[in-house]
NUSENU-832630 format. One record per residue (C-alpha): x negated, y, z; residue in three letters. Coordinates in steps of 0.05 Angstrom, whole numbers, padded with zeros to 5 digits, always signed. Example, Ala and Ser with C-alpha at 12.3 -4.5 7.8 and 13.67 -1.06 7.14 Angstrom:
# NUSENU-832630
-00246-00090+00156ala;-00273-00021+00143ser;
***
This chain:
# NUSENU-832630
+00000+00000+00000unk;-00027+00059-00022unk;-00048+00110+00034unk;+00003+00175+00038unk;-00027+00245+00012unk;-00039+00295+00060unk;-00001+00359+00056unk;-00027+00415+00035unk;-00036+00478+00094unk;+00015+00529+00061unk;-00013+00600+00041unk;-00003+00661+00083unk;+00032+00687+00019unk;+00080+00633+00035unk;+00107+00647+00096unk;+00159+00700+00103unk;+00147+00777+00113unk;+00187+00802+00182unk;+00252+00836+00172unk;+00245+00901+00157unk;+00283+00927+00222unk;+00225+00894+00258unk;+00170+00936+00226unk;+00214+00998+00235unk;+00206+00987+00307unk;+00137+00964+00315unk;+00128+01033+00275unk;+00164+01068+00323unk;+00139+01038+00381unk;+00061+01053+00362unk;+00083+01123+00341unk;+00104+01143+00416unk;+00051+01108+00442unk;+00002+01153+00402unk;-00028+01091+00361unk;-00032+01121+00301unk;-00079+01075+00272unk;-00032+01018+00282unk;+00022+01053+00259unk;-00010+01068+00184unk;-00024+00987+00183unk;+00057+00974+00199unk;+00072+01033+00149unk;+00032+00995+00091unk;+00070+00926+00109unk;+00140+00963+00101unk;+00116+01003+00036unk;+00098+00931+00009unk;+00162+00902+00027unk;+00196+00966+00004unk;+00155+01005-00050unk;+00169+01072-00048unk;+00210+01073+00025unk;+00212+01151+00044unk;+00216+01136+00114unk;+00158+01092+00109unk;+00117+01139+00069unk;+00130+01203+00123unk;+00109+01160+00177unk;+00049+01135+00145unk;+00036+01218+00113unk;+00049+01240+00190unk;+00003+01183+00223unk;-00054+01193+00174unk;-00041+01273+00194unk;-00038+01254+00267unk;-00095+01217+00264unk;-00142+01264+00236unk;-00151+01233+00175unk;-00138+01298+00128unk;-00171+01267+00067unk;-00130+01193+00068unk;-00060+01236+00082unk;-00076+01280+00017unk;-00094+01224-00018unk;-00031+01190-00001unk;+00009+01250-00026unk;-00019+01269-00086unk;-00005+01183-00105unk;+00059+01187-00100unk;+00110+01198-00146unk;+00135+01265-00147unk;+00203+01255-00164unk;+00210+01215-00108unk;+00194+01255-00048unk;+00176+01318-00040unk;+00111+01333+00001unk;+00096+01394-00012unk;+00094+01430+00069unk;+00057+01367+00091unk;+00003+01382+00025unk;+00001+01456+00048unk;-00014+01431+00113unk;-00075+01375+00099unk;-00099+01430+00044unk;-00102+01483+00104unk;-00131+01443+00151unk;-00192+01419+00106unk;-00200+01490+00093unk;-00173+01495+00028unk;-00133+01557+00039unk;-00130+01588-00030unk;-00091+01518-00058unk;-00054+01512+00012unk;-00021+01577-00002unk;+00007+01556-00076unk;+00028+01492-00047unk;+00073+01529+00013unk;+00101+01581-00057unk;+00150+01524-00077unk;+00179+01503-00009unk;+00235+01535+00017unk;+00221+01597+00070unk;+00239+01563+00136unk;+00208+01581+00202unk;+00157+01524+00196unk;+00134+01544+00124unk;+00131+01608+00144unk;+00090+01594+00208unk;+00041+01555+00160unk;+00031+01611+00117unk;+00019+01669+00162unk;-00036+01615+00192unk;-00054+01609+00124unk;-00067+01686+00117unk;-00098+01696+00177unk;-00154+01650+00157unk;-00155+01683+00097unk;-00164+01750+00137unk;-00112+01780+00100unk;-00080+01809+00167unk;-00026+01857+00140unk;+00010+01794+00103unk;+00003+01763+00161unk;+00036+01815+00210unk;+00095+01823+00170unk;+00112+01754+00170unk;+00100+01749+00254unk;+00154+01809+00250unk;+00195+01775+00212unk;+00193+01718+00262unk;+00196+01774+00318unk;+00274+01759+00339unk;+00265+01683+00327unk;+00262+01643+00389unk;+00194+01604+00370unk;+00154+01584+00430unk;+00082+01621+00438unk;+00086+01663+00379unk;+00071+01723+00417unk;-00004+01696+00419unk;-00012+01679+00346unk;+00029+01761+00338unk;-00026+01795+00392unk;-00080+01760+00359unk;-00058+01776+00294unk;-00057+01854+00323unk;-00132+01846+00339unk;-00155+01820+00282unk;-00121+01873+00241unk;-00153+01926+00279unk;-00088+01947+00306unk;-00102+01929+00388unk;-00072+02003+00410unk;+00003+01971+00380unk;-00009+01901+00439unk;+00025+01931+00497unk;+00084+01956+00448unk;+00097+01895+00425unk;+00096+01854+00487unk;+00145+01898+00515unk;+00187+01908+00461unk;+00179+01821+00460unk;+00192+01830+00538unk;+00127+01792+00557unk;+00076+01796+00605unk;+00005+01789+00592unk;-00012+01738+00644unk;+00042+01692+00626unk;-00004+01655+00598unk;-00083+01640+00596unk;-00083+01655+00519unk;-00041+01711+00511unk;-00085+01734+00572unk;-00146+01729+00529unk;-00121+01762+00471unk;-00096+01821+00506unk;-00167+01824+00535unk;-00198+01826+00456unk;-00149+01886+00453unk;-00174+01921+00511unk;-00243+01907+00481unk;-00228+01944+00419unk;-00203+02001+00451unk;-00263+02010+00500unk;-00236+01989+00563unk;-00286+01939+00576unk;-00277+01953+00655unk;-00195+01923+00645unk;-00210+01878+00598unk;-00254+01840+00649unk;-00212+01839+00704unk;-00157+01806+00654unk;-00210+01753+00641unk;-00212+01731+00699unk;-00149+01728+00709unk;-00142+01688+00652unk;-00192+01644+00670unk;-00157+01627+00737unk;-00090+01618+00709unk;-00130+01571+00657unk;-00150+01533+00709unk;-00090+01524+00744unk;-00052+01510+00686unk;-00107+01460+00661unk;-00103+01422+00726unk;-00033+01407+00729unk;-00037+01378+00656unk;-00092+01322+00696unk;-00146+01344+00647unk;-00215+01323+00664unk;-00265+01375+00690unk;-00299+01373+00619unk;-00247+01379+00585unk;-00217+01443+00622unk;-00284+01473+00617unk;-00285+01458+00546unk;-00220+01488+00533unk;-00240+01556+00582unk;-00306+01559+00543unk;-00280+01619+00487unk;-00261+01658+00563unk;-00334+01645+00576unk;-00367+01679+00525unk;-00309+01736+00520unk;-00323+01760+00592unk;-00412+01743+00578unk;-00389+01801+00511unk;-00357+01846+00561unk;-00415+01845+00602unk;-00461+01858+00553unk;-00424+01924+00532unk;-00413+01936+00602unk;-00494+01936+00609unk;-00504+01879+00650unk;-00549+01846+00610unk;-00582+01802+00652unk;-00508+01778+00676unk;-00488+01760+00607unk;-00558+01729+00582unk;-00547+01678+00644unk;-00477+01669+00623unk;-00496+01657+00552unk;-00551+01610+00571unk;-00501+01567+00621unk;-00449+01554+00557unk;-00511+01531+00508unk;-00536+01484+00558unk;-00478+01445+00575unk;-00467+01429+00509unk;-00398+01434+00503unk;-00350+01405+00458unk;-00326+01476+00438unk;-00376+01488+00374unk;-00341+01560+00366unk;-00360+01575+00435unk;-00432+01551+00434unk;-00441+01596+00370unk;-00418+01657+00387unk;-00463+01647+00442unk;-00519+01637+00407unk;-00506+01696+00366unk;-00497+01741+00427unk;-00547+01725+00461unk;-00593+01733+00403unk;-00567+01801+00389unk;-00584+01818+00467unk;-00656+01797+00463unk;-00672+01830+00400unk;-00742+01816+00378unk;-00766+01774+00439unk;-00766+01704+00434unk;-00756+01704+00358unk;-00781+01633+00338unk;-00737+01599+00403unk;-00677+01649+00378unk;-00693+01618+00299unk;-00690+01544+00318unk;-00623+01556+00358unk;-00591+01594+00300unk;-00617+01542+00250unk;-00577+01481+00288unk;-00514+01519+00268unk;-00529+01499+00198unk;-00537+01439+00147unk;-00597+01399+00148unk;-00629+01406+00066unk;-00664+01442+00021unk;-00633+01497-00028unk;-00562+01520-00019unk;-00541+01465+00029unk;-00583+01499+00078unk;-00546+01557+00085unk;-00484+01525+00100unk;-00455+01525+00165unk;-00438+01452+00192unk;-00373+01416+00184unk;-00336+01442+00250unk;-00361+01512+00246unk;-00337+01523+00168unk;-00273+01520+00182unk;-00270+01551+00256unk;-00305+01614+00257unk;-00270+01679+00221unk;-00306+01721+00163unk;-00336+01765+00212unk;-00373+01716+00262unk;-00401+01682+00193unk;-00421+01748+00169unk;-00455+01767+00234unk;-00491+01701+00248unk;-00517+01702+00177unk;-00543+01778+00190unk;-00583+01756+00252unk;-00612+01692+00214unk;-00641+01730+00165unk;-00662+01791+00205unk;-00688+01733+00251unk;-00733+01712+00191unk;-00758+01775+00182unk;-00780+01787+00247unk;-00818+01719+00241unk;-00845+01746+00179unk;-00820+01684+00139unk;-00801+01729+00082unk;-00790+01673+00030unk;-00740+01638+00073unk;-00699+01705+00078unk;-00699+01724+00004unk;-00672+01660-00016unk;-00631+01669+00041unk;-00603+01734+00022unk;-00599+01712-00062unk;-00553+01660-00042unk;-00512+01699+00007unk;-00464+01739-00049unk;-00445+01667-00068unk;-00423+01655+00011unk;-00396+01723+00040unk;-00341+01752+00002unk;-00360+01823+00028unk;-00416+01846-00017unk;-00439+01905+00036unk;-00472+01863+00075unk;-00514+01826+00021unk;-00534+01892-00004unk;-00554+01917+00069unk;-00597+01849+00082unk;-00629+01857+00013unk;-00651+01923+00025unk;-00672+01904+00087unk;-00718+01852+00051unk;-00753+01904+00005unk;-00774+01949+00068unk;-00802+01903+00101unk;-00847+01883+00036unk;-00853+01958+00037unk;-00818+01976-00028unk;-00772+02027-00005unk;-00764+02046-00081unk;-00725+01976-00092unk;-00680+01984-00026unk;-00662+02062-00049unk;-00638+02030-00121unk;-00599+01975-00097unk;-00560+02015-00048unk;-00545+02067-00100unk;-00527+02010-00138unk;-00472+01982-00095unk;-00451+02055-00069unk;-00424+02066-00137unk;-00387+01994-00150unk;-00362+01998-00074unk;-00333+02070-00065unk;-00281+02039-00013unk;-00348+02024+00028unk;-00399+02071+00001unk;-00408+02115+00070unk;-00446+02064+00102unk;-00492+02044+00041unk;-00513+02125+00026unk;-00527+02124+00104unk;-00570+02067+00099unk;-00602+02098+00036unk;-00613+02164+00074unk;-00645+02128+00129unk;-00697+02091+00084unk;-00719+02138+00046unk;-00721+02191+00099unk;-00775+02131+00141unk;-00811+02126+00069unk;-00821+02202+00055unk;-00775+02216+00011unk;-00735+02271+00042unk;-00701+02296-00019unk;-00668+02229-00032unk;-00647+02222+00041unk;-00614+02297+00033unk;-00580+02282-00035unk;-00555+02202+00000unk;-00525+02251+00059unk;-00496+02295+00011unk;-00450+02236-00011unk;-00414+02234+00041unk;-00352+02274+00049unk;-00323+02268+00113unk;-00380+02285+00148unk;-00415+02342+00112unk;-00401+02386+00160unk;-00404+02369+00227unk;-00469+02406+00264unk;-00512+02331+00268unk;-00508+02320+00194unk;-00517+02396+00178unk;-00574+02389+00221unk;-00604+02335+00187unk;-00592+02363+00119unk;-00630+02425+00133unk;-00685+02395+00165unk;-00695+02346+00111unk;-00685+02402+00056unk;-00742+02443+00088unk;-00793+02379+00089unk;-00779+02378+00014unk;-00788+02454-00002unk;-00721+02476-00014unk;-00705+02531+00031unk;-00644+02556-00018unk;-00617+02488-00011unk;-00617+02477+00054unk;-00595+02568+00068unk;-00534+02540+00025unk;-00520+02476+00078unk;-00514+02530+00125unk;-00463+02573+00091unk;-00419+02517+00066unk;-00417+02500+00132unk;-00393+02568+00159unk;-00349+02567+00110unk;-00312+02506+00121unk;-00310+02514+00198unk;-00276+02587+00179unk;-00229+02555+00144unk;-00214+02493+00191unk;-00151+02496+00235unk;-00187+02449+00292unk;-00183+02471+00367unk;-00253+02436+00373unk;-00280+02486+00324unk;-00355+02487+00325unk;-00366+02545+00280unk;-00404+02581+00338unk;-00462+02525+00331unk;-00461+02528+00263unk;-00470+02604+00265unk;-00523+02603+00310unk;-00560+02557+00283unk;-00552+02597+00211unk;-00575+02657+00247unk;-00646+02624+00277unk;-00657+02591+00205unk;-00648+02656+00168unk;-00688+02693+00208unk;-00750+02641+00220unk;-00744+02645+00144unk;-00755+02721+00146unk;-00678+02736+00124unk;-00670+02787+00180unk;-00615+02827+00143unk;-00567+02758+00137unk;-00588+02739+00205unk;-00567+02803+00234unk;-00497+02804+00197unk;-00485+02727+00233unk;-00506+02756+00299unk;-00457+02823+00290unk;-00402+02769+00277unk;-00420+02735+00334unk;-00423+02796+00377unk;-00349+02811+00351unk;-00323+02748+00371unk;-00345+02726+00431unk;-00384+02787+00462unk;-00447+02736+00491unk;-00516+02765+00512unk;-00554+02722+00473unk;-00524+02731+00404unk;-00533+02810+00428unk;-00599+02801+00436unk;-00605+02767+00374unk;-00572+02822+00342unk;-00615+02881+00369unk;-00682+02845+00356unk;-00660+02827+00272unk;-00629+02895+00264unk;-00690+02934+00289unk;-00721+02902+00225unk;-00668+02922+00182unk;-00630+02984+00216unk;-00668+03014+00271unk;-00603+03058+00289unk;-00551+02999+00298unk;-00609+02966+00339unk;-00602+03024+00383unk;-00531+03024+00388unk;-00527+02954+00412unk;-00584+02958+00450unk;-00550+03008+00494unk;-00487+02959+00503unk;-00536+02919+00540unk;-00528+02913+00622unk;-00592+02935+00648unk;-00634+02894+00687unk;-00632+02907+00770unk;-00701+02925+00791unk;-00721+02969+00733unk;-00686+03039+00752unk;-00744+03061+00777unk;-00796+03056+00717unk;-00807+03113+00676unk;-00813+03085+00603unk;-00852+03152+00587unk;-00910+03141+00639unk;-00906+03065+00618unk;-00921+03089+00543unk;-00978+03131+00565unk;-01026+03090+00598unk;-01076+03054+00555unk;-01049+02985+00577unk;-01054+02931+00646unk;-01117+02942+00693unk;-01155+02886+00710unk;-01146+02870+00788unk;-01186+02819+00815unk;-01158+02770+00872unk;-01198+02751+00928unk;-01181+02685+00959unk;-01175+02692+01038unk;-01234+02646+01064unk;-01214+02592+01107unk;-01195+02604+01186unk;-01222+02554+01233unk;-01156+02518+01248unk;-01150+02506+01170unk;-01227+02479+01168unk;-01208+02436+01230unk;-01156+02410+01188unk;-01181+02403+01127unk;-01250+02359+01171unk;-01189+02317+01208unk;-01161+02300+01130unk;-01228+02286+01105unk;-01247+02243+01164unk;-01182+02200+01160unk;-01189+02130+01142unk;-01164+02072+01127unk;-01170+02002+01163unk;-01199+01957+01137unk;-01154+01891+01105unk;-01196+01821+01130unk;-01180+01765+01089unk;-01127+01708+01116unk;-01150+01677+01180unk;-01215+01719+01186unk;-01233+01743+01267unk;-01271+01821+01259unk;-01288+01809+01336unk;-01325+01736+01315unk;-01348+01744+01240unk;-01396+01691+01249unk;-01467+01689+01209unk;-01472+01735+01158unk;-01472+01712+01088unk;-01534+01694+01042unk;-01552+01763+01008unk;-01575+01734+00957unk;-01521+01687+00942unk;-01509+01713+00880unk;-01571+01717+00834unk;-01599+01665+00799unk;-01642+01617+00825unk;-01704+01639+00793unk;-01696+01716+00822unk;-01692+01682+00895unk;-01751+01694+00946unk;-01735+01620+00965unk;-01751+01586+00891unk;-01816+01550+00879unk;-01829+01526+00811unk;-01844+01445+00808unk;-01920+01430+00795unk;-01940+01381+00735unk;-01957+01315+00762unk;-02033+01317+00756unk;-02036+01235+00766unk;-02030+01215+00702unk;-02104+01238+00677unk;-02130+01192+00732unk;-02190+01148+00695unk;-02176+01073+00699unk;-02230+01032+00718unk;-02269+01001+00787unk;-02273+01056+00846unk;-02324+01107+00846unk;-02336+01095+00768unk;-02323+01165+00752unk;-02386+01194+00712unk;-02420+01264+00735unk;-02394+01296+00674unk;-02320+01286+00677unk;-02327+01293+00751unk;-02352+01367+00739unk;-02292+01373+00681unk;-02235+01347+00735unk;-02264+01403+00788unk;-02269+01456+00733unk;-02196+01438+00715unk;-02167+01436+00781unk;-02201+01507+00793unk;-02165+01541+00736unk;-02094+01505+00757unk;-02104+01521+00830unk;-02120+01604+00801unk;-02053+01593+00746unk;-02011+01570+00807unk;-02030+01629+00852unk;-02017+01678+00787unk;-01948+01636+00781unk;-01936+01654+00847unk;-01943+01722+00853unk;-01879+01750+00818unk;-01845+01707+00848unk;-01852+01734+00922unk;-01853+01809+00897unk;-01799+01840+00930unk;-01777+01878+00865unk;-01752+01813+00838unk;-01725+01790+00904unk;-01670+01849+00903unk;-01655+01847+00831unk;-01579+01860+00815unk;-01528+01802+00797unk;-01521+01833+00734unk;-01483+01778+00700unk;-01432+01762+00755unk;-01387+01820+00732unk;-01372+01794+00659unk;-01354+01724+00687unk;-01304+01737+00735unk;-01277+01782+00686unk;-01265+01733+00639unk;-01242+01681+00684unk;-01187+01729+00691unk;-01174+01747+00627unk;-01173+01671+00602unk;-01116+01674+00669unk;-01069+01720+00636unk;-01080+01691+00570unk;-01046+01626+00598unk;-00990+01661+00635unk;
***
């Protein structure tokens, strides 16, 4: 009988996929218990029972979101089928969060304008610093009941520039500052930016308590609370610094890059700050900390911030930590690295004022303030939005080069402040180092002119014409000098623009001269001189002063001052009543100079003759005692110096330059 087959083990493919209700709940069940993980695995087994499956396909979309896993949930999305399902807020969303703003904002144009959408985009637009977009939608959203928005709105308000409107809106939103640790901290960043530096700490630390309070009743780990405190940290460190407590806010900015904290923002801005606050000290350890903020590579990749930082920190904080990178490299004189630096950064930072600034910076400090005057000019005139701040650059470089009429005509650019006294100032000063006296005579009277003419109750026309008044007349223009001092005298009546007055019309008109000069209050003391006896004698006598000699009590005094000493400091444990034996006077020469030394003798044993005793001949025996004559008569010669008391009290005259550079090889080291 033949022996029975053995069955075949069925496939897995074989046995039959749960019901569909059962995945549905496993789904749900990993869902609230945060296993998101899980829950894309049972998403993929429902999607494969039923292709397609919206429910499934949210779940999985949300999960992958959820999870972190921005790249896998756009990946999902952009698969499916668009007639289908419509994705399009959740694709704004994964777009926005892997920093693709520019795409996450056309995504979020065909969805319909609910309060979610339009949450996402005035996120969207903040990121893209494009603030007044963004404020309008948050008033828009003003009446709606949407929980926290007043801390996106105030920091919305600070961003824009606009901290003076916070307080408004929290009342008119009937909130109070501290009702929370953020909207705490963003109130502070509004105090900031209106100077109040003083408030704006004490709200700190307010926030920072109700942080902690807050933090602690969520059971959050010490790290963790710390971690989410950290951007309080370095906001109260800023306040100090502007506060001038510098030392304060280095130790503060030291504490939050040592811990190491999760916070990457945190530990940037940091960095930055406290960079900015050392200046040029420490440059190389400053480099190496501003360098970990960036990609490891060569060429372009280098200059790119790391993965958590690219999409965290605003326009501003990139612009400023790539300003103190490269002025960083400069200081280290590592000018390579900075001009590629500042060639790639028009590429990076949208703002091209900065670039422009940095290059220039580059081509002084190669000393080619030609280059940095061009460029500047350069981007003044594509950049007229922004030009005040590249012509005041300009003037500065080329008024440091020597070039004095470039710095005048960069100044001259500059409408808004072409006549207040500092720049007016400036301009004359600079026109007179070039020559042009005319020029800088018609500074002068523009300025009068405008002042006349402004309707300011801080008017400062009497600088101006003061000021005109001592130019003209150090230039020998007495006859305009004394018209500015008349109008002077007219207007406000003062003694000095009188005096002015008298002394450039006696140039000009000898008889007004007198007819001011008599408006002048005479001085007490002189009724008594007679100007006509004054004019008649030939001039000051010369009268000799005798010094009163000394009395006795004042010679006692001065013998008591001269005889007044100090006492002498003995060293650590020393006893002045039992010094002990004095020390070695001549401890310090050398050897040689001693009154102790004795040269060593040659060893006169080796010319012994080898042989029996007394075989010595008569010859060499008179050679050995002629010999020994002329060594005994060397020795005494030998000898004499050496006892002579002239060398005995020689000077230590090299001691001085060794213990002087023992210490300077001391303070080397330190």
């Amino acid at each position: 009988m033949a022996p029975k087959a053995k069955e075949k083990p069925k496939s897995p493919a074989a046995n039959p996929p749960p019901p569909i209700e059962e995945l549905f709940t496993n789904l749900n069940r990993h869902i609230d218990r945060s296993e998101f993980e899980l829950a894309v695995k049972v998403a993929d087994q429902v999607l494969a029972v039923a292709p397609g499956d919206e429910d499934a396909l949210r779940c999985k979309v949300v999960a992958l979101i959820k999870a972190d896993d921005f790249d896998r949930a756009l990946g999902t999305i952009q698969s499916l089928n668009k007639s289908l399902v419509d994705f399009g807020f959740l694709k704004a969303y994964c777009l926005y969060r892997l920093n693709k703003l520019t795409e996450a904002l056309e995504s979020l144009k065909s969805e319909e304008e609910d309060l979610a959408a339009m949450l996402l985009e005035s996120q969207i637009l903040y990121r893209l610093g494009k603030m007044d977009a963004c404020l309008d939608i948050y008033k828009k959203l003003q009446k709606s009941k949407i929980e926290s928005l007043e801390i996106n709105y105030v920091a919305a308000l600070v961003s824009a520039g606009q901290g003076s409107e916070v307080q408004g809106t929290l009342d008119a939103m009937r909130v109070k500052a501290t009702s929370s640790f953020e909207l705490a901290y963003n109130t502070a960043c509004s105090l900031i930016e209106r100077n109040k530096c003083a408030d704006a700490e004490q709200l700190l630390l307010s926030a920072r308590r109700i942080g902690q309070e807050t933090l602690m009743e969520e059971n959050l780990a010490d790290d963790e609370i710390e971690n989410e405190l950290s951007p309080i940290a370095v906001q109260l460190a800023y306040v100090w610094q502007l506060l001038g407590q510098s030392q304060e806010a280095i130790e503060a900015y030291t504490d939050i890059i040592n811990k190491n904290l999760a916070d990457e923002t945190s530990i940037a801005i940091a960095v930055n700050n406290l960079i900015s606050l050392k200046g040029s000290k420490d440059v190389s350890h400053g480099l190496r900390r501003v360098e970990k903020l960036f990609e490891k590579g060569d060429g372009a990749q280098a200059f790119q911030f790391v993965r958590g930082l690219a999409t965290k920190l605003s326009a501003k904080q990139k612009e400023a930590i790539y300003t103190n990178r490269v002025l960083l490299l400069l200081h280290a004189n590592k000018l390579d690295q900075a001009r590629e630096l500042v060639a790639a950064l028009p590429n990076i930072v949208t703002d091209n004022v900065m670039p422009a600034l940095l290059q220039a910076a580059v081509f002084v400090r190669e000393n080619k303030a030609g280059k940095a005057e061009e460029i500047l000019l350069q981007q003044a005139k594509k950049n007229p939005d922004k030009s005040k701040i590249l012509f005041l650059a300009r003037a500065q470089v080329a008024a440091a080069a020597g070039h004095p009429q470039i710095a005048a005509e960069s100044l001259s650019q500059i409408p808004d402040i072409q006549h207040m006294p500092a720049t007016v100032a400036t301009l004359v000063t600079l026109k007179e180092r070039a020559g042009d006296i005319d020029g800088a005579n018609e500074v002068l009277d523009s300025a009068i002119q405008w002042w006349t003419n402004a309707m300011t109750e801080n008017s400062k026309l009497d600088v101006i014409l003061q000021q005109s008044a001592s130019f003209k007349l150090k230039h020998g223009r007495q006859e305009e000098a004394s018209r500015i001092f008349e109008e002077l005298v007219k207007s406000h009546g003062s003694v000095e623009a009188m005096v002015g007055l008298v002394t450039t019309a006696a140039h000009v008109n000898v008889d007004k001269a007198e007819s001011y000069a008599k408006k002048l209050k005479p001085l007490p003391g002189l009724k008594s001189v007679d100007v006509d006896s004054l004019e008649k004698t030939s001039g000051a006598k010369h009268v000799e002063i005798r010094i009163p000699e000394a009395t006795e009590e004042s010679k006692a005094k001065d013998k008591n001052k001269k005889k007044r000493k100090r006492k002498p400091r003995y060293p650590k444990g020393f006893d002045p009543a039992n010094p002990g034996p004095p020390p070695d006077p001549e401890r310090w020469l050398p050897k040689r100079e001693r009154s102790t030394y004795r040269p060593k003798r040659k060893d006169k044993r080796a010319a012994q003759v080898r042989g029996s005793q007394g075989a010595v001949s008569r010859d060499k025996q008179e050679q050995v005692s002629t010999s020994s004559t002329s060594n005994n008569m060397t020795a005494k010669s030998n000898q004499a110096p050496t006892t002579s008391k002239s060398s005995a009290q020689a000077p230590p005259v090299a001691q001085p330059k060794t213990s002087s550079s023992k210490s300077s090889k001391k303070k080397s080291r330190k």
